[in-house]
C-alpha positions as CSV (number, residue, x, y, z in Angstrom):
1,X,-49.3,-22.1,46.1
2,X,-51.2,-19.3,48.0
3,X,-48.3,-17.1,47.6
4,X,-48.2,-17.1,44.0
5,X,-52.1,-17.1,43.9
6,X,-51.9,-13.6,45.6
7,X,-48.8,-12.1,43.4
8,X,-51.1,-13.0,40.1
9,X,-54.0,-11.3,41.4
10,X,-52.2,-8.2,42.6
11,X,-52.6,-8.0,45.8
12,X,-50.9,-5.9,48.0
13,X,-50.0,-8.0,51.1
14,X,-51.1,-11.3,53.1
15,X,-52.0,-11.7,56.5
16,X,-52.2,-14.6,58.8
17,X,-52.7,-15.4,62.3
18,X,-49.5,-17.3,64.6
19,X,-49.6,-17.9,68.5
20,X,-47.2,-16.1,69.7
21,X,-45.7,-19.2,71.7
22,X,-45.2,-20.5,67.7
23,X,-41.0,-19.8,67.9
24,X,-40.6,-22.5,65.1
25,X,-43.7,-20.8,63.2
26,X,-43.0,-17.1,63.8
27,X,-39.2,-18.1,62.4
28,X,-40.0,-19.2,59.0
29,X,-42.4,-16.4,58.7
30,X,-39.6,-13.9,59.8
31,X,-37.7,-15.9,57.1
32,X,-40.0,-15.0,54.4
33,X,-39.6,-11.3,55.6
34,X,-42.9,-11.0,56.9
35,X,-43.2,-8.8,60.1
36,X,-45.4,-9.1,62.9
37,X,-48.7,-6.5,63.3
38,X,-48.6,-5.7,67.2
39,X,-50.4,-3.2,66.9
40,X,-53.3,-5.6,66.8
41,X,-55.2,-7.8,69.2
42,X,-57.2,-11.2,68.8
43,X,-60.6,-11.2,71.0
44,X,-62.9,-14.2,70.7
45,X,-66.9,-14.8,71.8
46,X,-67.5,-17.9,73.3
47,X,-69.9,-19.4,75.7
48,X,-72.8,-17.5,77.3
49,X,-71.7,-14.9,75.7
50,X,-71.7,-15.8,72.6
51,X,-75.2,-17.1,73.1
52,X,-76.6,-14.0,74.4
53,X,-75.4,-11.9,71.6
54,X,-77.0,-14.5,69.0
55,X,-80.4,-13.9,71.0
């Protein structure tokens, strides 16, 4: 289990991404007393954009 993974190799926390539409999702998490980072904010490249930044 990845949980267990990360407690044997010491590491100090885990992070993972959840839509925030996810109530059934974001309610285990809660569960497993992990707390949501708001203070962060997703952005994605796509399309022409993308494209023209590859060039």
């Amino acid at each position: 289990m990845t949980f267990r993974f990360a407690e044997e190799a010491d590491c100090g926390r885990m992070e993972w991404a959840c839509l925030n539409w996810n109530a059934p999702s974001i309610g285990f998490y809660r569960s497993l007393g992990a707390v949501p980072m708001d203070e962060w904010t997703t952005y994605r490249l796509t399309g022409s954009a993308l494209k023209e930044l590859a060039e």
